[in-house]
VEXDOGU-677690 format. One line per 10 residues: number of its first residue (from 0); their letters; for each residue x, y, z of N, C-alpha, C. Coordinates in nm, 3 decimals, always signed. Layout:
% VEXDOGU-677690
NUM	A	X,Y,Z,X,Y,Z,X,Y,Z | ...
//
This chain:
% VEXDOGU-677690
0	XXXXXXXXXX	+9.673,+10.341,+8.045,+9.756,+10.328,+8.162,+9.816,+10.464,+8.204 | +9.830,+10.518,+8.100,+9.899,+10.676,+8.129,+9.819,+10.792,+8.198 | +9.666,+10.767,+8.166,+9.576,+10.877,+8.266,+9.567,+10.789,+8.371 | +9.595,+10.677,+8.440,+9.600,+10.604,+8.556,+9.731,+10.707,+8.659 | +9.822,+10.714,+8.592,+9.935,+10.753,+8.665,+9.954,+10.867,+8.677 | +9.924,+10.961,+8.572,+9.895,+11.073,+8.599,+9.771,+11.139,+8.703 | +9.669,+11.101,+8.690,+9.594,+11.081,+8.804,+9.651,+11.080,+8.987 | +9.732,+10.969,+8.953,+9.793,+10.937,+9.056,+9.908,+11.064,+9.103 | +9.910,+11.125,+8.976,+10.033,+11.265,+9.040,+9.971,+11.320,+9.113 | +9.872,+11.367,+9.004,+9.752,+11.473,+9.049,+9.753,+11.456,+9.205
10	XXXXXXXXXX	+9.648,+11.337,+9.227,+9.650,+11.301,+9.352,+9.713,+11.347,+9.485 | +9.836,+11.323,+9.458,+9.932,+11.269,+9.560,+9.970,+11.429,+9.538 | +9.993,+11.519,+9.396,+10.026,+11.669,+9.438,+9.972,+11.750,+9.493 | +9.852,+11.718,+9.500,+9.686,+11.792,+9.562,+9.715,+11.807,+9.699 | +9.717,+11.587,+9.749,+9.709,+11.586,+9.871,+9.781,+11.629,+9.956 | +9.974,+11.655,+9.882,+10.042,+11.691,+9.944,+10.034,+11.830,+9.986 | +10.007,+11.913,+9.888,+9.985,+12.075,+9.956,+9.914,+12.058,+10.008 | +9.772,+12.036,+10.027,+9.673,+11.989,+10.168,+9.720,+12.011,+10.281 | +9.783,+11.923,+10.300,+9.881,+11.860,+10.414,+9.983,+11.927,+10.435 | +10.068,+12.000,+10.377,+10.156,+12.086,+10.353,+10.141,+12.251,+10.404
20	XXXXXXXXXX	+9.998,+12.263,+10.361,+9.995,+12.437,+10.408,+9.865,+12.427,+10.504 | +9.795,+12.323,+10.465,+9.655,+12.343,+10.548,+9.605,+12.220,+10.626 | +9.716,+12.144,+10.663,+9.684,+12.042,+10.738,+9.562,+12.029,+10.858 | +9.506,+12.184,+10.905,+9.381,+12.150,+10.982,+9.310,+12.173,+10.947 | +9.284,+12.244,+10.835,+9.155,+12.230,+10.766,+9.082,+12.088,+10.676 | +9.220,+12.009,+10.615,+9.253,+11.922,+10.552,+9.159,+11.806,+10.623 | +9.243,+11.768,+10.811,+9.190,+11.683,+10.884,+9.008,+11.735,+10.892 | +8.961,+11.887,+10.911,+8.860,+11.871,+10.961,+8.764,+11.856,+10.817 | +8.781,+11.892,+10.732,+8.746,+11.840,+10.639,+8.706,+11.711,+10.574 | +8.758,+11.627,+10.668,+8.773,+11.480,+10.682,+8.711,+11.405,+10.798
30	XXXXXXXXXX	+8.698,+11.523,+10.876,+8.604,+11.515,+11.023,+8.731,+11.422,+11.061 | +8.842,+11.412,+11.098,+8.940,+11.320,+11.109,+9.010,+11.372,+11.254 | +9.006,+11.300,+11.370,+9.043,+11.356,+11.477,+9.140,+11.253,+11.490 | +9.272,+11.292,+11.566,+9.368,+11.402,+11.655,+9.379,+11.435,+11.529 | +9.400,+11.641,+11.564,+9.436,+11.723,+11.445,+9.573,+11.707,+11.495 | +9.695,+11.643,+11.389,+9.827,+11.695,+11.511,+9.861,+11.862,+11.553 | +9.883,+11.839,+11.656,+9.952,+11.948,+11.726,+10.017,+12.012,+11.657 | +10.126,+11.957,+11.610,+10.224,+12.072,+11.532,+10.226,+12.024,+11.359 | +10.250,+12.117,+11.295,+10.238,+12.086,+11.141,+10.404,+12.060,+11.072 | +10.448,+12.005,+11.181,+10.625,+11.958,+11.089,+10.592,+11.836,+11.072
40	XXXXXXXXXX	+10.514,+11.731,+11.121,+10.500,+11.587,+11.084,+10.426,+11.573,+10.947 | +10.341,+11.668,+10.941,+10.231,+11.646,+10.837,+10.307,+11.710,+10.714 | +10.374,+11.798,+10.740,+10.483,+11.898,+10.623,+10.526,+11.770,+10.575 | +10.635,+11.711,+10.661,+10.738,+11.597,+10.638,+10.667,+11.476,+10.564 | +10.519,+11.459,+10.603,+10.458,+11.324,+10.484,+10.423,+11.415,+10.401 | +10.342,+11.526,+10.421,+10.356,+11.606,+10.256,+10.467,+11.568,+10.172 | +10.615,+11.608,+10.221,+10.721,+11.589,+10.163,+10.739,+11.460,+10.065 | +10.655,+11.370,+10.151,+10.683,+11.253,+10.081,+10.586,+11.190,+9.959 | +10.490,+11.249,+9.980,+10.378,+11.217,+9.937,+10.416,+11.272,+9.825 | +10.433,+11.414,+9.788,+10.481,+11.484,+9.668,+10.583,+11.419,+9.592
50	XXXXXXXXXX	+10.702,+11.340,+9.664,+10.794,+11.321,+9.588,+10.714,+11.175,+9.503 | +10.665,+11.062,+9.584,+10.591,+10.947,+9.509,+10.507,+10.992,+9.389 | +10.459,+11.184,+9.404,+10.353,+11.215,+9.306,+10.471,+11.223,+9.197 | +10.551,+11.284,+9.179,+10.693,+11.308,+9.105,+10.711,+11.158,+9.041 | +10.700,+11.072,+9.104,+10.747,+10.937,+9.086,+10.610,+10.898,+8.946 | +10.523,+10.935,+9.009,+10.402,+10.896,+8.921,+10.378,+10.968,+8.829 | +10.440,+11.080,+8.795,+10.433,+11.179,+8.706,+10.552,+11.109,+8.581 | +10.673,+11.078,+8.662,+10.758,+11.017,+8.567,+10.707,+10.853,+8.469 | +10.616,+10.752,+8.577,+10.609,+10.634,+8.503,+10.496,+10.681,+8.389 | +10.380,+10.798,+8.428,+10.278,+10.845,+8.300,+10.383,+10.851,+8.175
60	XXXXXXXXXX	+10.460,+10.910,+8.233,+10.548,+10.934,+8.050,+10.627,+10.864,+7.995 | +10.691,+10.710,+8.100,+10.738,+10.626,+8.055,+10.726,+10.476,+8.092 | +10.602,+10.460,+8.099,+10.527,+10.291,+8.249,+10.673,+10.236,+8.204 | +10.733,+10.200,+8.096,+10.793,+10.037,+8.064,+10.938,+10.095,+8.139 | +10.972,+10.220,+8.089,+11.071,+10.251,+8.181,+11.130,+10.236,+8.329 | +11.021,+10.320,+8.376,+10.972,+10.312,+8.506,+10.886,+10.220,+8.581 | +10.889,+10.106,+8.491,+10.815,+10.007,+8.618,+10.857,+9.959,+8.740 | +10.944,+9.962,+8.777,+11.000,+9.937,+8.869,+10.893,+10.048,+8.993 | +10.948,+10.172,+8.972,+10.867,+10.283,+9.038,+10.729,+10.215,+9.064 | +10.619,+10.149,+8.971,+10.504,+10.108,+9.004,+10.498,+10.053,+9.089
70	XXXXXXXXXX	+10.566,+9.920,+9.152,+10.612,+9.854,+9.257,+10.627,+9.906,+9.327 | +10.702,+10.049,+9.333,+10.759,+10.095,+9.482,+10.617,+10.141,+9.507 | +10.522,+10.216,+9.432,+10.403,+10.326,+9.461,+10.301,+10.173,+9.527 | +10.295,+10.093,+9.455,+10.203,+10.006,+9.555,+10.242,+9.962,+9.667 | +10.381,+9.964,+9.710,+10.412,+9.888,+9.859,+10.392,+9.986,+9.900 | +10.427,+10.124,+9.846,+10.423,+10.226,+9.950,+10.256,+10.254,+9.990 | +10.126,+10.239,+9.872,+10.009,+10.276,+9.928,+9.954,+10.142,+10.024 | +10.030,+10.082,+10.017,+9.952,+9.928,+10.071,+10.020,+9.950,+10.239 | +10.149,+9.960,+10.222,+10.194,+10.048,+10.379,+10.086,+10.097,+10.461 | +10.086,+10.241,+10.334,+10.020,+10.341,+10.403,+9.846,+10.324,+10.439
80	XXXXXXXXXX	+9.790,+10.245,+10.402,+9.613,+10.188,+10.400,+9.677,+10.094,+10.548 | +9.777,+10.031,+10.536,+9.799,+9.921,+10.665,+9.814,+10.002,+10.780 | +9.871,+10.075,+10.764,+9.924,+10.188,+10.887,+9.812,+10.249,+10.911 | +9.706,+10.306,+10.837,+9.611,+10.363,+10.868,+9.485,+10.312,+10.934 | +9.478,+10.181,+10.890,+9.393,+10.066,+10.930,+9.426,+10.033,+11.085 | +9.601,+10.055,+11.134,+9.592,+10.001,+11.243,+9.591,+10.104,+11.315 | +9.604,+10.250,+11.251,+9.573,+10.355,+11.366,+9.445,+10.386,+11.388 | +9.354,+10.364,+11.320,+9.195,+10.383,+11.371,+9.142,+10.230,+11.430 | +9.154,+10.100,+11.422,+9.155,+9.973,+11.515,+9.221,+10.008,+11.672 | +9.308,+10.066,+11.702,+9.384,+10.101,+11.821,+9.320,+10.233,+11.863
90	XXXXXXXXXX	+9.258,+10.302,+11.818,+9.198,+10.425,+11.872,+9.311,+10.532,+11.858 | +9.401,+10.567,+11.747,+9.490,+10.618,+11.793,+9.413,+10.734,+11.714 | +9.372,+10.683,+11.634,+9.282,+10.807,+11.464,+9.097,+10.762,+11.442 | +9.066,+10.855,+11.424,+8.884,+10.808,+11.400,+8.888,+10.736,+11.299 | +8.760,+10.687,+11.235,+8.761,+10.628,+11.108,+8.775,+10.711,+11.044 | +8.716,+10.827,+10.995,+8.700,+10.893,+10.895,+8.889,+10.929,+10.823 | +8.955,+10.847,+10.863,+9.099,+10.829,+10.831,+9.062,+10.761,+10.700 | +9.024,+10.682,+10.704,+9.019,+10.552,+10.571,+8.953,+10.604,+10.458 | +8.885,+10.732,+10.482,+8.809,+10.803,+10.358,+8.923,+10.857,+10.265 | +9.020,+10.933,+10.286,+9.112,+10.946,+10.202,+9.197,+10.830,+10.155
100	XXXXXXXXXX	+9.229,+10.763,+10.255,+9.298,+10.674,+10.241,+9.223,+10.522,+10.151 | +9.116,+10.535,+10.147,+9.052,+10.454,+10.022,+9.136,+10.455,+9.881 | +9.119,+10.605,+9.877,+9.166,+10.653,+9.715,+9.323,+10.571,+9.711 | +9.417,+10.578,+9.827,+9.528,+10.494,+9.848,+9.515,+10.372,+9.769 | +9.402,+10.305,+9.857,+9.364,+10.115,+9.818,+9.377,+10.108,+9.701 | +9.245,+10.218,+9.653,+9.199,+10.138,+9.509,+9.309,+10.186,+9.381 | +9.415,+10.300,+9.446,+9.532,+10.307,+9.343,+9.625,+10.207,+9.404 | +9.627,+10.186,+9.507,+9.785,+9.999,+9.494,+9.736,+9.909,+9.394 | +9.556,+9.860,+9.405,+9.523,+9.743,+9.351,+9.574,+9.807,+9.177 | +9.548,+9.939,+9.133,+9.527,+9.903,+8.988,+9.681,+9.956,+8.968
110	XXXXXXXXXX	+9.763,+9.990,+9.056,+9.929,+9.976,+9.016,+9.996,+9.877,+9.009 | +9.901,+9.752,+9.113,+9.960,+9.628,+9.074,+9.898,+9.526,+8.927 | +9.760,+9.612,+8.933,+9.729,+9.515,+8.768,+9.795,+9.600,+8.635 | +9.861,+9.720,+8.662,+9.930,+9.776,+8.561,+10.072,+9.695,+8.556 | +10.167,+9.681,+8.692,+10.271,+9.654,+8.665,+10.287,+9.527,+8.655 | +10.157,+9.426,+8.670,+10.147,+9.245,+8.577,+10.085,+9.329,+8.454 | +10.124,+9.421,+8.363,+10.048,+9.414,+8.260,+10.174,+9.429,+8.134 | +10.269,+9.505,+8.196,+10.373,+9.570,+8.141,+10.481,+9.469,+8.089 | +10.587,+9.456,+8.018,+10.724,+9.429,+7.986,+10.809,+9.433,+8.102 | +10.910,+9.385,+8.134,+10.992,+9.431,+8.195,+11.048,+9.490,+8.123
120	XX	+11.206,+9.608,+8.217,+11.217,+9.709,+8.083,+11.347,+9.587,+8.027 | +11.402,+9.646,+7.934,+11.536,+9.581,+7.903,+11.681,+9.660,+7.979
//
């Protein structure tokens, strides 16, 4: 369970500098059109993205502790796959949105079979 979450830092620390310093290379890399215009929106989900990686860095070293956190990381990727799903259905984003955002999916599903797997803490 612990290279699950760590993984998940990784992830989310990667994606955030991505997004953070090189947000148009990031999108075209992704073939992912509208590049936004300005890079304070994409900074600001960097921002966030990094801190959930922080979050996932903490439950690797303690799941029973931190389960709670597991919960938050799946509503938050299940959000974020929903949000993304309805911005390429509306034409707002191409598909090629859902290619990163896969890696999202298939980490909610196995944060939620980790956190039915766990103790609650005491």
């Amino acid at each position: 369970m612990k290279p699950l979450f760590y993984s998940a830092a990784a992830f989310n620390m990667v994606m955030s500098f991505l997004f953070a310093f090189f947000h148009v290379e990031t999108f075209a890399f992704f073939s992912i059109v509208p590049v936004p215009a300005h890079p304070m929106m994409t900074q600001l989900f960097a921002v966030l993205v990094l801190a959930f990686g922080i979050g996932y860095f903490w439950i690797a070293r303690d799941p029973v502790k931190n389960r709670q956190i597991i919960l938050l990381g799946a509503l938050a990727k299940i959000m974020l796959v929903l949000f993304a799903g309805f911005q390429v259905i509306t034409g707002i984003a191409s598909w090629q949105l859902l290619i990163p955002v896969s890696a999202d999916l298939i980490y909610a599903v196995l944060f939620v079979l980790a956190y039915r797997t766990l103790p609650a803490s005491v």
